[in-house]
C-alpha positions in Angstrom: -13.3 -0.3 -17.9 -11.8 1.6 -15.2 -8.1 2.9 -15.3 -6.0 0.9 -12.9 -4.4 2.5 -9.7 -1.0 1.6 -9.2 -0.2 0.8 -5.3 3.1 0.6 -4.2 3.2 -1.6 -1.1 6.9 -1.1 0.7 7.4 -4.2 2.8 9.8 -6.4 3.8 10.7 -10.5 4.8 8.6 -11.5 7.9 6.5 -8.6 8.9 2.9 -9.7 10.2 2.0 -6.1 10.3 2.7 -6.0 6.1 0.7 -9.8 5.8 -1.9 -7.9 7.5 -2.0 -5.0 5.4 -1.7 -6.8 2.2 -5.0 -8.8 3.2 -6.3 -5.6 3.5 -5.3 -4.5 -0.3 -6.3 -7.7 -1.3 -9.8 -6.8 -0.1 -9.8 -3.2 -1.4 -8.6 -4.5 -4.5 -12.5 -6.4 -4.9 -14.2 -2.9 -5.0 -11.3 -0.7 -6.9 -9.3 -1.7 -10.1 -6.0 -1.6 -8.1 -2.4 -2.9 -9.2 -0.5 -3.8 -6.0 3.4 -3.9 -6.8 5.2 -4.8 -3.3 8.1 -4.0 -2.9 10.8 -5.5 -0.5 12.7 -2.6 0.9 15.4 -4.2 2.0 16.4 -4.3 -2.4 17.0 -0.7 -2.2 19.0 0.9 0.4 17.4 4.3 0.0 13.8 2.7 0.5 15.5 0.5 3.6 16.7 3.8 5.2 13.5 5.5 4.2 10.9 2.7 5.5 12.6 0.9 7.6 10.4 2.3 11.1 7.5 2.3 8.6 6.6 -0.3 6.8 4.2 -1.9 5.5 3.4 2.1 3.7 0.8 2.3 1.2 1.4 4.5 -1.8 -1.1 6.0 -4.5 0.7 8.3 -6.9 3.6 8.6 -5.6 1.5 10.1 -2.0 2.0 7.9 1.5 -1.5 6.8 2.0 -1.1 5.1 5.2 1.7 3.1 7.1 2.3 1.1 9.6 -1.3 -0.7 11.2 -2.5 0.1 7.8 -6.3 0.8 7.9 -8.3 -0.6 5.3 -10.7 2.4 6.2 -8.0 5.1 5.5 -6.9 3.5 2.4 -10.7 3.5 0.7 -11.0 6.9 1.9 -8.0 7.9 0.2 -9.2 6.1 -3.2 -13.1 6.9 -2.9 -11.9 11.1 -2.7 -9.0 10.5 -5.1 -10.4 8.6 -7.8 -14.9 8.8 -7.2 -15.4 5.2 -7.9 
C-alpha cells in the first residue's frame, strides 16, 4: 500500500469557492491515497491573518499547492511530479 499524503485544506464557514475545492480533493482523493485535514482558519488567528484573501489553499508538505479557484489540474500535477503515482 501506498503511503498517505497529508493535505491541509485552509478553509473557512460559508465559502463556495472552498465547497468547490473540496469536491475537487474529494475527486483527487479516488486516484491518490490522500488524507484531507481541513482546517477552519478562523481557529487560529495566525492562519486567519495568513489566509484570510486566500482560502480555500491546498497544502502538500507543508508547500502551498494552489489557492483560491483551486484547480483540480494543478493539484494532480503537483502530486503526479511529487509523489510518481
Amino acid at each position: 500500500m501506498k503511503q498517505p499524503i497529508q493535505v491541509n485544506f485552509y478553509t473557512r464557514p460559508v465559502c463556495p469557492l472552498c465547497d468547490k475545492a473540496k469536491t475537487k480533493l474529494l475527486e483527487l482523493a479516488n486516484e491518490f491515497p490522500l488524507v484531507i485535514h481541513e482546517i477552519d482558519i478562523y481557529q487560529d488567528d495566525k492562519l486567519l491573518e495568513k489566509y484570510q484573501l486566500m482560502i480555500p489553499v491546498v497544502e502538500v508538505d507543508g508547500e502551498e499547492v494552489d489557492y483560491g479557484m483551486v484547480s483540480e489540474d494543478a493539484v494532480r500535477y503537483f502530486l503526479q511530479s511529487k509523489y510518481e503515482i
